[in-house]
C-alpha positions in Angstrom: 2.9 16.0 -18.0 -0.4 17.1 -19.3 -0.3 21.2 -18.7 -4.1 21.4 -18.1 -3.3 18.7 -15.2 -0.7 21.2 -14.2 -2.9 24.0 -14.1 -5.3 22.9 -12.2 -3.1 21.5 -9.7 -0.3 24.4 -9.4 -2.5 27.4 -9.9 -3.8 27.3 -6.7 -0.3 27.5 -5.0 -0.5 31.3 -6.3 -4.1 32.3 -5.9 -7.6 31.2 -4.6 -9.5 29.6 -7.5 -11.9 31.9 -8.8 -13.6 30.9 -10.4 -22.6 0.2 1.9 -22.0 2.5 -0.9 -25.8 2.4 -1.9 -25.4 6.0 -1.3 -28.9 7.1 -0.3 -32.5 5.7 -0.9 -33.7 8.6 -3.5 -33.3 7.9 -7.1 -29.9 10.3 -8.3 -32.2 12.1 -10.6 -34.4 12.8 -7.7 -31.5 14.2 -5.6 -30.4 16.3 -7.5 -34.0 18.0 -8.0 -34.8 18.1 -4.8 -34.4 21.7 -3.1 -32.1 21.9 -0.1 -33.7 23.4 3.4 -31.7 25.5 5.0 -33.9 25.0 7.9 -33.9 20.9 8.0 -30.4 20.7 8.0 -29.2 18.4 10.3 -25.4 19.8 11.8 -25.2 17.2 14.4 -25.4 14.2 11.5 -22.2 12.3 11.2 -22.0 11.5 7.5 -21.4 15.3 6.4 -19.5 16.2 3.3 -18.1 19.7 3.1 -17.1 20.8 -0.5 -16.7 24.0 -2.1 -19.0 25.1 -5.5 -19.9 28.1 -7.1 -23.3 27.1 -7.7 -24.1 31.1 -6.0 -22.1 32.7 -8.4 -18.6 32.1 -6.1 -16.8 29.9 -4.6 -18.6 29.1 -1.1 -18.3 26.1 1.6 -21.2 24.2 1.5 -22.0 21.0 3.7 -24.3 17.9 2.6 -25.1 14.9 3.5 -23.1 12.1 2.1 -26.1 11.0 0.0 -26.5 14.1 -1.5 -30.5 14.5 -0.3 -30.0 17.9 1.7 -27.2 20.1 2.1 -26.4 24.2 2.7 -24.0 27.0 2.2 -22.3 27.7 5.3 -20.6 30.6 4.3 -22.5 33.0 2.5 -20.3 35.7 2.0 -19.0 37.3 -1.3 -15.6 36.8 -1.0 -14.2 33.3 -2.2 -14.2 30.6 0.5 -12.6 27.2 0.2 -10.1 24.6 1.1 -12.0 23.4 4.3 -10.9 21.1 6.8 -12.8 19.3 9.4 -11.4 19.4 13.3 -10.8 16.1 14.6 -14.4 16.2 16.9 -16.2 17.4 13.6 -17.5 20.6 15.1 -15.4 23.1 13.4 -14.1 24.0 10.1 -10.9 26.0 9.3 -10.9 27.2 5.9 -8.7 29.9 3.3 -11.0 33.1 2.1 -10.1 36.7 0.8 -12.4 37.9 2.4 -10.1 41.0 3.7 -8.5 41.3 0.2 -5.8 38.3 0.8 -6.1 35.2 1.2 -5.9 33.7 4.8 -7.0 31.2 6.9 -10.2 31.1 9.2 -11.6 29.2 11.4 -15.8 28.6 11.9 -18.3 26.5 13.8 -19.8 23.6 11.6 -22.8 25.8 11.3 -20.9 28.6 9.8 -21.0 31.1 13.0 -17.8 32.5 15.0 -16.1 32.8 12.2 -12.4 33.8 13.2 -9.5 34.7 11.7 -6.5 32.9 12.1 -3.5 34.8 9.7 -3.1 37.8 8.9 -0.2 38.7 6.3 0.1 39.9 2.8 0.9 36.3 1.5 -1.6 33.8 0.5 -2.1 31.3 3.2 -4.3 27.9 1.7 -4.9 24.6 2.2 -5.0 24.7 6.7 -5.0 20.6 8.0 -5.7 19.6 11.5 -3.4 17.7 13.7 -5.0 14.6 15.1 -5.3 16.3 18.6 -6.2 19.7 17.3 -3.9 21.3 18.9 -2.2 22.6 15.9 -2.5 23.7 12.0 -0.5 22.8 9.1 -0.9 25.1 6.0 1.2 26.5 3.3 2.2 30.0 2.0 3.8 32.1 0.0 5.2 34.6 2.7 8.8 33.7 2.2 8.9 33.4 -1.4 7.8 30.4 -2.8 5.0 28.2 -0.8 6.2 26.9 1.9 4.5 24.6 4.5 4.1 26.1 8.4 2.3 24.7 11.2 0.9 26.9 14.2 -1.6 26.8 17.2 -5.2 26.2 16.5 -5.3 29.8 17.6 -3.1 30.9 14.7 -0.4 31.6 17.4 3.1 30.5 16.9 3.3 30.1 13.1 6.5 28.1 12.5 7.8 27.3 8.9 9.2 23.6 8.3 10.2 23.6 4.6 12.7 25.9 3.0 13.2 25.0 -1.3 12.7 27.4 -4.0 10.0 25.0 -5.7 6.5 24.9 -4.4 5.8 22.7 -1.2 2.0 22.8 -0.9 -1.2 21.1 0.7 0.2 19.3 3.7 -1.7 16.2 4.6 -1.1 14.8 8.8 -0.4 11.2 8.6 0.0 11.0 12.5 0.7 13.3 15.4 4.5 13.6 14.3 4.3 13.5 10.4 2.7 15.1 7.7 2.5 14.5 3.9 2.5 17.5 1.3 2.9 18.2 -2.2 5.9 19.4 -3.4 7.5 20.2 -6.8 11.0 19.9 -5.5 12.3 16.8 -7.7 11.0 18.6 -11.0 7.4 17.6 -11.2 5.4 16.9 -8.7 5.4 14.1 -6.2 3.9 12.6 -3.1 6.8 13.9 0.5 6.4 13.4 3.8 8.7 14.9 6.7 8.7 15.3 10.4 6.7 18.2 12.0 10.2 19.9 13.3 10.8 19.6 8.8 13.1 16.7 8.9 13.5 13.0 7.8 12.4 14.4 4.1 11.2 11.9 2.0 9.8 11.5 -1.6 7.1 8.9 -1.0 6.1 8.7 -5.2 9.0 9.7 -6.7 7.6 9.1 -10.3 8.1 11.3 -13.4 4.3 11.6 -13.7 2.3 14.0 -11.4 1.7 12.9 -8.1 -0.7 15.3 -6.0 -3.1 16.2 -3.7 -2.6 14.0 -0.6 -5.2 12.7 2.1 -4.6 10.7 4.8 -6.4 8.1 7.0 -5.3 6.8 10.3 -4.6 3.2 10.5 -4.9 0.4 13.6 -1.5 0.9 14.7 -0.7 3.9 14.2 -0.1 3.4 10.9 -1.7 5.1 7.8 -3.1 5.3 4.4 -2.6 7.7 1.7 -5.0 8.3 -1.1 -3.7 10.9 -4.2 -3.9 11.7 -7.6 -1.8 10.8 -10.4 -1.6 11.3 -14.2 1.2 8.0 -14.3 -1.7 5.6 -16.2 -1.7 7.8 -19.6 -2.4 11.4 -19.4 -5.6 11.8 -17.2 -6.1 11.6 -13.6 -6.7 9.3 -11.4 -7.2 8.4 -7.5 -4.9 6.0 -5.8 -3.9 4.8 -2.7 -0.4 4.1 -0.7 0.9 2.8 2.3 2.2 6.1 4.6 6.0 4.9 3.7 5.1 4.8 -0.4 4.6 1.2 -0.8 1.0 -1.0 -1.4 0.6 1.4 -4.6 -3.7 0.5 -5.8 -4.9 2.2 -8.4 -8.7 2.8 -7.6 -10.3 5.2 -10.6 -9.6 4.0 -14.2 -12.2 6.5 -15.9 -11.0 8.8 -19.6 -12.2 11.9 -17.5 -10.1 13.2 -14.4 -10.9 12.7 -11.2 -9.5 14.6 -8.1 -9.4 15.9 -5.1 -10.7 12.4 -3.1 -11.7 12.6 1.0 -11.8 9.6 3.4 -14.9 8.6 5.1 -14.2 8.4 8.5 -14.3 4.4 8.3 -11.8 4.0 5.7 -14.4 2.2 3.1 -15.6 5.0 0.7 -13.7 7.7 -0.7 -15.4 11.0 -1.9 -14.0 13.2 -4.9 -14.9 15.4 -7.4 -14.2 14.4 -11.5 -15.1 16.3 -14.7 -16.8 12.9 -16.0 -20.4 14.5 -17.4 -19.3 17.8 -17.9 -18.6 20.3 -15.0 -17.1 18.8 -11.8 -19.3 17.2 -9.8 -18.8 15.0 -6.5 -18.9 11.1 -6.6 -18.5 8.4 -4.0 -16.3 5.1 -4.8 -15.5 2.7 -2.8 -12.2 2.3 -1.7 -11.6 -0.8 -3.6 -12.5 0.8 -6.8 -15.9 -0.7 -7.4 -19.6 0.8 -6.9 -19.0 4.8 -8.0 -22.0 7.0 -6.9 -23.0 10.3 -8.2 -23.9 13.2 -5.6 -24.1 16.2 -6.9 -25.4 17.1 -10.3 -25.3 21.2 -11.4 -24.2 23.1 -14.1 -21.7 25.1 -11.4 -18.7 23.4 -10.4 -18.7 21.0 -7.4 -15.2 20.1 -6.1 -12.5 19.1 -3.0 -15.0 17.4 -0.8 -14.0 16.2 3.0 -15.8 14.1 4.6 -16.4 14.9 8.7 -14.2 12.9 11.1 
């Protein structure tokens, strides 16, 4: 495996990074020169894209609309400030930020306000995922060891931990009220599991000697659901794919020299948003989820990366 893929993927286990698909009716080089309003932002929209860019000289939360015409930083604060994840209404955003030395997990309006803290332990706590009621959190961290995967309240009550192995299990994904998906390094490299939220009925859903990571999931009619994740398997660089939730229907949907990372469904299924190194610094793109018709969104000299799209 590649050891820059590594890197990028792995790091972040450890630390907080410091450093129709006619997507819009402006021109992309017009887009990008237009100058975002704080004041004409639209919260109540529903095509919203959260990502995280250090465009202000750190890592901050920004939200935009899935065009790319307007968008804001919701955050604002000097500590560093990623991983966000939408709440299954849309109106609030949990998030990890080190903003009291550590890295924990908070919780905020859509807006940015009430911001709330949800841990509070010496580990690093990342990469928080709703369950599809709300009810709960799924996150990882470090606080036994290695990273681990827990889920607790909404409230950040009750934290309970569901995986116990000495390699990294990171990033959980939900893939319905009872299961979740999560990256793990377990099997040597990594790979694609899914388990029960009690932590049983493990499963290695990739199970390939290439690096399998970042999961997102999408409901499905009947209760079933759809994976998308990245993978290095095609020759060396990454890529975005898709799966069935039990590892089969493998598509391969971004065939592109540069890699690409860190892809969001729309709430419709149709269009997948991610963020590649393809001109230069990482930027955010839109592709269908067939593969075809990829659209630029963001174009900055700062880093643009892990967009998620609003419910």
């Amino acid at each position: 495996m590649n050891t820059t893929h590594r890197a990028r993927r792995l790091a972040p286990l450890l630390i907080l990074v410091l450093g129709s698909v006619a997507c819009g009716d402006l021109p992309l080089e017009l887009r990008v020169e237009q100058a975002w309003s704080d004041e004409e932002f639209d919260f109540g929209a529903p095509d919203i894209i959260a990502f995280e860019t250090q465009r202000d000289g750190n890592r901050e939360i920004y939200l935009m609309v899935d065009d790319g015409s307007d968008g804001i930083n919701i955050t604002n604060h000097p500590a560093l400030d990623g991983d966000a994840s939408w709440s299954p209404d849309g109106e609030r955003i949990a998030f990890a930020s080190t903003r009291h030395g550590n890295t924990e997990i908070y919780l905020m309006d859509v807006d940015g306000s009430n911001v709330t803290r949800l841990t509070d332990h010496p580990a690093i706590d990342r990469f928080p995922s709703w369950s599809p009621d709300g009810a709960r959190i799924a996150f990882s961290s470090t606080r036994d060891g290695s990273s681990e995967i827990y889920v607790m309240g909404a409230d950040g009550s009750s934290p309970v931990r569901l995986t116990d192995h000495e390699d990294d299990d990171s990033e959980p994904q939900w893939l319905g009220p009872a299961t979740l998906a999560f990256l793990s390094t377990r099997s040597g490299n990594g790979d694609i599991w899914k388990m029960n939220v009690d932590g049983s009925g493990l499963e290695n859903l990739t199970d390939d000697p290439s690096f399998d990571g970042a999961p997102k999931a999408i409901a499905g009619s009947g209760g079933s659901a759809r994976i998308t994740f990245v993978s290095d398997r095609a020759g060396g660089n990454m890529d975005l794919y898709t799966m069935s939730a039990d590892g089969s229907d493998l598509r391969r949907i971004t065939t592109h020299p540069a890699d690409d990372f860190d892809a969001s469904w729309s709430s419709d299924g149709a269009l997948l948003a991610f963020d590649t190194n393809r001109n230069g610094s990482w930027d955010i793109y839109v592709v269908e989820a067939a593969g075809t018709n990829t659209v630029r969104l963001t174009a900055t000299d700062a880093d643009d990366e892990r967009p998620v799209w609003r419910p």
